[in-house]
N, C-alpha and C positions, 0 to 999 in steps of 0.2 A: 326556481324561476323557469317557466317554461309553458309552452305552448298546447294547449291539452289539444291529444291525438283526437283525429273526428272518426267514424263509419260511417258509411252512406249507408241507408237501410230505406227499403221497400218495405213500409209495411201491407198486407195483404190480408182482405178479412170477404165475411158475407154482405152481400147490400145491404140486406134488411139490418145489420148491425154495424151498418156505418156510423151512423150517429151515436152509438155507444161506445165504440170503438174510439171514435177521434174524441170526441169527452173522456172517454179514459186516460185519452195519448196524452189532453192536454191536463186532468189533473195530475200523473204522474209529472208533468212539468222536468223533462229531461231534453227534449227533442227539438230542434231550428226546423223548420219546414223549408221545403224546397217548390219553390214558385214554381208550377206549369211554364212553358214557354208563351207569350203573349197577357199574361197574367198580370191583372190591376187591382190595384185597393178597391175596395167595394165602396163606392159612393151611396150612402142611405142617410136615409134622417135621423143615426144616430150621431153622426157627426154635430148637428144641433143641441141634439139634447146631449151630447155632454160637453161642448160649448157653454152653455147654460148653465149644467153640475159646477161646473171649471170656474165661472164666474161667481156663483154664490158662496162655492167652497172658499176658494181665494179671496173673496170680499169679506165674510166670515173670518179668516184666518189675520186677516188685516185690522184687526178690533185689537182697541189698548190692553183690553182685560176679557178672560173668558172667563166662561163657566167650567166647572166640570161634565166630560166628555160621557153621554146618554148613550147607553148600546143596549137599545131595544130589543124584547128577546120576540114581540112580534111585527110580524111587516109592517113598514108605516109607506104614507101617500108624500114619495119623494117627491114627487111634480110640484105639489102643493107647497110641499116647502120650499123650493127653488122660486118657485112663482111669490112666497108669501116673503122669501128672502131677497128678491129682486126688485118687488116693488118697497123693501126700506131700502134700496138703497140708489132706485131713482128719486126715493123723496127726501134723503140725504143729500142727493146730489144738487135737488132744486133747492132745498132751503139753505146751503150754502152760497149758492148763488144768488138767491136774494139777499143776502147776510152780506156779502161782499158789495153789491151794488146798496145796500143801505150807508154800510160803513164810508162808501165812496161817497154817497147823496149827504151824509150827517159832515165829512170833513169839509166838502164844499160850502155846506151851509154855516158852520162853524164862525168865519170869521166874519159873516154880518149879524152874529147875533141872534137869538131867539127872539119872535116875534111870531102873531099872526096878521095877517093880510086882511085889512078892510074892505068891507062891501065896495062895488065899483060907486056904489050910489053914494056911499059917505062922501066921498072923495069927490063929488061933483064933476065923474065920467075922468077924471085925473088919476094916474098911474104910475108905477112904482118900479123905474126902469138901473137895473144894477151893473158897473163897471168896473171891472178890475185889471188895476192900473197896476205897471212897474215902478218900481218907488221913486226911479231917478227922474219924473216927471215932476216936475215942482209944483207949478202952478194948472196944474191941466184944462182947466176950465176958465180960466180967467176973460175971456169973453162969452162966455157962456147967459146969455137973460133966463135962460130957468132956474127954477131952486134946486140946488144940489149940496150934498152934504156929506163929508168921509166921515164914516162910521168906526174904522178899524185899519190898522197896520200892522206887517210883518215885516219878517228881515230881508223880502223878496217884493212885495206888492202893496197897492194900497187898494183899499175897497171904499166906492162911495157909491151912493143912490139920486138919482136923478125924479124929477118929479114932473109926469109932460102926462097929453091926452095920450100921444102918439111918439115911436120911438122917435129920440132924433136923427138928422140927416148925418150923413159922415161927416160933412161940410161943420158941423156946430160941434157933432162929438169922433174926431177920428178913432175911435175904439171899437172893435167888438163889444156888444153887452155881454154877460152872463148868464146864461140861463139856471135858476135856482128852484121853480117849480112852483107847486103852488101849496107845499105843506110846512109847518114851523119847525124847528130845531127840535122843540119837544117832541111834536109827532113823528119825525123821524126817528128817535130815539124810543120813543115805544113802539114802534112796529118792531125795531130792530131788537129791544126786549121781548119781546112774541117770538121773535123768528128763533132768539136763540135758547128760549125755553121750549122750544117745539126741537132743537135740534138735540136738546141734550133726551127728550122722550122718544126720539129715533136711536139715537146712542141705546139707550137702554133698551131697549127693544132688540137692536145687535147683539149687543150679550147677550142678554135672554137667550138668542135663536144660536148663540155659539155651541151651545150644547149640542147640537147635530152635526159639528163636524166630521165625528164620525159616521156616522149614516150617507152626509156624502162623500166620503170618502171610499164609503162602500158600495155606495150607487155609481162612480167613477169605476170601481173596480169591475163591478159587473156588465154594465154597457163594455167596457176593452173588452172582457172573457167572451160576453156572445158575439161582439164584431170577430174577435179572433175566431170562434169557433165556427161561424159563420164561412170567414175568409176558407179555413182548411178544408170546412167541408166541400165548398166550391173546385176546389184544389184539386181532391180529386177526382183519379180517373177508374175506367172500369166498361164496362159491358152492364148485362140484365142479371148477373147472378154476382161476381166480386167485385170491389172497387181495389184502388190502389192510392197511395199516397208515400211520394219522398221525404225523406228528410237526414238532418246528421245529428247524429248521435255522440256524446265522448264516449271513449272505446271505455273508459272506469264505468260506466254508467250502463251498460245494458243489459247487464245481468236484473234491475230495473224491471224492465219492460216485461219478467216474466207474469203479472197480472192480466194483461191482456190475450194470454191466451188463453184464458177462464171463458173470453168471449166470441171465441172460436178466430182469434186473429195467429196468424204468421207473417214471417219478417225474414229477409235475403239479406246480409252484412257485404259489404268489401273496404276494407281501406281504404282510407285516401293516397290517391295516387298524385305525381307532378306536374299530370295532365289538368290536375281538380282544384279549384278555386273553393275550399270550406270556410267558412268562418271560422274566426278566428276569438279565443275562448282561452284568455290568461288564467294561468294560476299559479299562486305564489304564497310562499310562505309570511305569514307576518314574524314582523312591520313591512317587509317589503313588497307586499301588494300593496300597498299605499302608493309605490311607483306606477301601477296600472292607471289612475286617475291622472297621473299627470301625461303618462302617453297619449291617452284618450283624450285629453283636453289640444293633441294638435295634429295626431293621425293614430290608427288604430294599425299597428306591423301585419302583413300579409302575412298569412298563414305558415308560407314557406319560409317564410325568415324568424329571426330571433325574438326574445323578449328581453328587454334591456331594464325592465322594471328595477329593479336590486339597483343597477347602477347607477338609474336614473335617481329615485331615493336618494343616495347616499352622496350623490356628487349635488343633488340641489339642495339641500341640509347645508353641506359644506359652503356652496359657493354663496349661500345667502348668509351664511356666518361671516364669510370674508369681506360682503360688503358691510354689512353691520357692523362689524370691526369694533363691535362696545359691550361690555362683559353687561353694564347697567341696563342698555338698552332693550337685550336679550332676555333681560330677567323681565324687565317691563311687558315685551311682549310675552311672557309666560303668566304673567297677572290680569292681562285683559285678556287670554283663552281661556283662563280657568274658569271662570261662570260661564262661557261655553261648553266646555266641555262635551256636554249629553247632546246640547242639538247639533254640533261638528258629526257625533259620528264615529265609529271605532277609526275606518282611516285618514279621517283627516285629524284625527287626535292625535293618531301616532307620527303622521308628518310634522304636526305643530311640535309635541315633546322634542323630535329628532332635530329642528330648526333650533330650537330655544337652547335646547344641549349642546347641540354644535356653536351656538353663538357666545353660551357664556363661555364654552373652553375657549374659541381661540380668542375670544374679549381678555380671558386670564392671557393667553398667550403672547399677546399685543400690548396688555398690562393697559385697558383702556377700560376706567368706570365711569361715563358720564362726561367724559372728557378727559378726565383727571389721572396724573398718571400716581403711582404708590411709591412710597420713598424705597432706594435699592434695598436697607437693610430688612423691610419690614416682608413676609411672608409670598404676599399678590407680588410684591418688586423682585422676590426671588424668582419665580414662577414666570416673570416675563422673560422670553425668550428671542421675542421677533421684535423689531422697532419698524414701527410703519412709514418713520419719516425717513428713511434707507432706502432711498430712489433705486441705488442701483442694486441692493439685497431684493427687495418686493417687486421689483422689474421681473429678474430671476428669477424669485421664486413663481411666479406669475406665467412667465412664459415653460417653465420645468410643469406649469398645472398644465397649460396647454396640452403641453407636450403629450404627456401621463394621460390625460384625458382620451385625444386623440388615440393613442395605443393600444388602450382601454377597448375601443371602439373596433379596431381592424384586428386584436387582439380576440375578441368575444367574433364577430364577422370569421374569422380563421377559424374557433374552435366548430362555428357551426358549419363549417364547410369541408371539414377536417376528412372528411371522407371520402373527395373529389379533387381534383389536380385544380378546379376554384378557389382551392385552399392557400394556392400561390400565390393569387392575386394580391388579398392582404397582409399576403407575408411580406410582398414585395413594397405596400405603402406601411408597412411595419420598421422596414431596411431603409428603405427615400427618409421618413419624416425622425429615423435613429442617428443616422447619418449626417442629415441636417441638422440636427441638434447638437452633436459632436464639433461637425465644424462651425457651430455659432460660439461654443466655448474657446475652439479654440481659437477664434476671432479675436475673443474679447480678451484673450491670454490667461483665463481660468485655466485651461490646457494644454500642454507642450509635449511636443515626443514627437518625431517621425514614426514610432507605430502610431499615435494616435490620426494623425492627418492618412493613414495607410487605411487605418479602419473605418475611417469616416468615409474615403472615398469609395473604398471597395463594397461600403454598404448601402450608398447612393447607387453604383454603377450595377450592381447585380441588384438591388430593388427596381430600379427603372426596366432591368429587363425582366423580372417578374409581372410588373405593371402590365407592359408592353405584350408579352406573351400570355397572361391569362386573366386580362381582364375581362376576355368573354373568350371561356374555352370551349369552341366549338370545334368540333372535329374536322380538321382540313384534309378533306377529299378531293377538291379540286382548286383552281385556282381564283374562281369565286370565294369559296369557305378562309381562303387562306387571305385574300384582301377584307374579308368582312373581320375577321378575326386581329390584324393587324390594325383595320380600322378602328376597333375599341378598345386597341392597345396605346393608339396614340390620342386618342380621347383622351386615353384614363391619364396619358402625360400631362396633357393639357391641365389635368386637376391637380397636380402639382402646385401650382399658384394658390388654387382657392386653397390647399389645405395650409397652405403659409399665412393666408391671409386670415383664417379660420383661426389659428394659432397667435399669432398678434390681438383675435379677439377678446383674449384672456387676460389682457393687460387691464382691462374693463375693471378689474377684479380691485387689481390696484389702485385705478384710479378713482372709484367710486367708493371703496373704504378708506382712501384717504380723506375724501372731500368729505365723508363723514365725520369722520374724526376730527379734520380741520375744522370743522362749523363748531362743533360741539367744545375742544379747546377756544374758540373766537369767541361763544356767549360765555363762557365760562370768565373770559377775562373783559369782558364787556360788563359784567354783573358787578367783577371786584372794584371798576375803574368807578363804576355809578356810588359805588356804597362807599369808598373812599373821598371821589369829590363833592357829596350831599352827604354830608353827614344829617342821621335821622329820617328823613324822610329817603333819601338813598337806599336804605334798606329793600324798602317798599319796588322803587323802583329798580334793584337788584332782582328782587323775587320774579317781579314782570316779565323782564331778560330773560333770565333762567327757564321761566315757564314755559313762555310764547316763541322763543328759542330753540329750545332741546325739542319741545313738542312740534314745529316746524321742521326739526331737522329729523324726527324719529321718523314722523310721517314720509319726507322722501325717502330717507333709510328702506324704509320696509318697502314703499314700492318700486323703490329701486331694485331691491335684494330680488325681491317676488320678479320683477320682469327679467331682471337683465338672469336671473340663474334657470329660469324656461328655455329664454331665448340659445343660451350657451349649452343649453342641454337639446331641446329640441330642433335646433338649425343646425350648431355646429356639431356636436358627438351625435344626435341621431341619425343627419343624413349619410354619418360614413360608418355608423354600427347597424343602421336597420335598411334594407333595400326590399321594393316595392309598398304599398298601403292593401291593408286588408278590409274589412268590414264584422261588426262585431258579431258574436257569438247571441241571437235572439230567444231565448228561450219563450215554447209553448207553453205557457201557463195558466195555473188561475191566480187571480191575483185576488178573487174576494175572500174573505177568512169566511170560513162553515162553521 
């Protein structure tokens, strides 16, 4: 786990092979460019047209069923299909919309009835005026001299029709009428068969054109490659005879770059220095680059600081096992990633595997399957070790993960600083929060001994001046440097609190794997109590329980495990294992396949 080393390199070639050159730089795809100073994105109307690609591809990929994927071995007329692929699916889009406004106009019409409407002349200039009434109106009309007649009832309204030249006055009908239109129940109904045999010959049409998704996918790729190639070349700089162009390079990687001096280019190296802000370019060994996804999901570590990946992995596996706290559950979520599988991805396969492993062990550990505990003599009841209903056992061990967590963090912070007398600093919130933990045992009378109250103190009192003196070791030359420096010594005391408070947040653990497990024993005996007092049909309504139950409660399970083992990884151990944010590592590349 570590932070791949950068070079700054100049590359340096002829003008007239400029354009050769940075096409080179970018298929070899090893290089992050370095923006000119005042330097912007290029605004061109490529941004449209793959706005467009974006949208057909993604409309495309959004179909129930595809085809299998066409990779043309001659150019085709991507426009054309974008544009042939856009217009199905603004006529998708309309004929749903009429299909919804049908279905709206057929339920309204529904409860007076199929009927057509007589010429105005049958009717001797007389009309056909509809009211829909709340049921709780008894008699609605009952002074009414027109002819009126309810047609139909529901468990909400009554429908009647009124028969006048001219609507009547509020005075005779205090109601709004209805407006119902002027077509019958059946003609609704077959437009609305129209509309939805024209929607399923757009459907089929989608598929049909699924087969291009790779074409745009490749027209996606190639619009990025010339935007980018475009951008570099803009980038750079030069005179009438060479150009120039920055960038970082990983120090493994430029042995690389020997093909471009086929094209008459040269290149200057230095180090990064801790003047130099490079991006920043994980790597790691699997499964624990699968940790780099989840740093990245909430800041990406500055360059100069560590990579916590490994840890990050293994401690959020663990902490979403703890709240899951169900050996059954664990396997459950192992059955719905397995037809995932291939679209997750190598590393979020390997996260998923390491969740599911970590959940059924300490499910066996906790001796929890679905709720249910295993009798002591039988194998799973040997194997449990831990009782989660042991408030004061899972408090402890809760606040001991804290703890270990934390340590973990200024621990790895110490090793990466191990160089420099910064190296104190974390030793010293190493000695505060070892210290503190000592005298919380022996608070609680876990610990007794006058050495042990001797070593808790002296590990608090010389961590605090660790803190205090090198939390920002800047050399005191005067009597500025030496206030500035004492100043973020007693900063870094003031953090004393949050790391306590940080510490108590691990209690989270405990209580959110109880509440799981309490639910989960709750339907469990909710199910027996149904099947016992109903006998027969109780059964049925057992099953219910259980289903709508456990599946209710797996679902918070997991988003609970999922948030709250980020949160305790990326807020509390990140911000006292990683110091400053970086920005990613971009590689120049081509992204179309040749």
């Amino acid at each position: 786990m570590s932070i791949a080393a950068q070079m700054r390199m100049t590359l340096l070639g002829p003008l007239d092979q400029k354009a050769a050159i940075v096409e080179a730089l970018q298929r070899l795809g090893v290089a992050h460019l370095i923006a000119p100073p005042g330097a912007h994105p290029e605004v061109t109307g490529t941004a449209a047209g793959v706005r467009r690609l974006r949208q057909a591809r993604d409309y495309l990929q959004g179909a129930t069923h595809r085809r299998r994927l066409f990779r043309p071995r001659q150019p085709v007329d991507i426009e054309a299909l974008v544009e042939r692929v856009l217009a199905n699916r603004r006529a998708r889009g309309e004929v749903i919309d009429r299909i919804e406004a049908l279905k709206q106009h057929y339920r309204a019409l529904r409860p007076w009835g199929d009927f057509h409407y007589p010429a105005l002349s049958e009717l001797d200039g007389y009309r056909l005026w509809f009211y829909r009434l709340p049921l709780h109106e008894v008699d609605p009309f009952k002074d009414l001299r027109l002819p009126w007649a309810r047609v139909s009832t529901d468990h909400r309204y009554q429908y009647l029709i009124v028969i006048a030249e001219d609507e009547a006055a509020l005075q005779e009908i205090p109601f709004p009428r209805s407006h119902t239109g002027g077509q019958s129940l059946s003609q609704v109904r077959e437009q609305l068969d129209i509309q939805e045999a024209r929607l399923e010959e757009i459907e089929i049409e989608r598929v049909t054109l699924t087969r291009w998704i790779y074409s745009f996918d490749q027209g996606l790729a190639a619009l990025a490659d010339s935007t980018d190639l475009r951008e570099a070349l803009d980038w750079c700089e030069g005179d009438r005879e060479f150009f120039s162009l920055r960038c970082w390079v990983p120090a493994d990687r430029v042995e690389q770059l020997q093909p471009l001096r086929d094209l008459g280019a040269a290149w200057s190296l230095e180090p990064a220095t801790g003047a130099d802000n490079p991006p920043t370019l994980l790597r790691n060994r699997r499964p624990f680059d699968s940790g780099s996804d989840l740093i990245g999901f909430f800041q990406v570590p500055g360059y100069h600081s560590l990579d916590a990946s490994a840890a990050m992995f293994l401690s959020f596996s663990l902490f979403f096992a703890v709240i899951l706290a169900d050996a059954g559950y664990a396997a459950v979520v192992g059955v719905v990633l397995w037809p995932l599988r291939q679209r997750l991805g190598r590393r979020l396969r390997q996260l998923g595997v390491a969740m599911v492993a970590a959940g059924i062990g300490y499910g066996v550990l906790v001796g929890s399957y679905f709720g249910l505990t295993p009798a002591p003599q039988s194998l799973p009841g040997q194997l449990r070790v831990l009782d989660i209903n042991d408030f004061d056992s899972m408090i402890k061990l809760s606040i001991t993960v804290g703890v270990s967590h934390l340590l973990l963090a200024h621990c790895m912070r110490l090793w990466h600083l191990r160089s420099s007398l910064a190296a104190l600093g974390p030793l010293g919130w190493m000695l505060v929060i070892s210290g503190g933990f000592l005298a919380w045992w022996i608070y609680i009378g876990a610990v007794t001994g006058e050495a042990a109250v001797t070593a808790a103190t002296a590990a608090v009192v010389f961590g605090a001046l660790g803190i205090l003196l090198f939390s920002n070791p800047v050399a005191v030359t005067d009597w500025r440097t030496l206030l500035q420096r004492l100043g973020a010594g007693f900063t870094g005391l003031y953090g004393i609190s949050r790391a306590f408070s940080d510490i108590l947040s691990y209690i989270r653990l405990f209580a959110l794997g109880l509440a799981s497990a309490s639910l989960a024993v709750t339907f469990n005996q909710l199910a027996a109590t149904a099947q016992q007092t109903w006998p027969g049909y109780g059964l049925l309504l057992a099953f219910l329980v259980l289903l709508i139950g456990h599946g209710l409660n797996f679902i918070l399970a997991i988003m609970g495990g999922v948030i709250h083992s980020l949160r305790l990884n990326l807020l509390e151990f990140n911000n006292w294992a990683v110091e400053g944010e970086g920005y990613p590592f971009r590689f120049f590349n081509k992204r179309e396949e040749s």
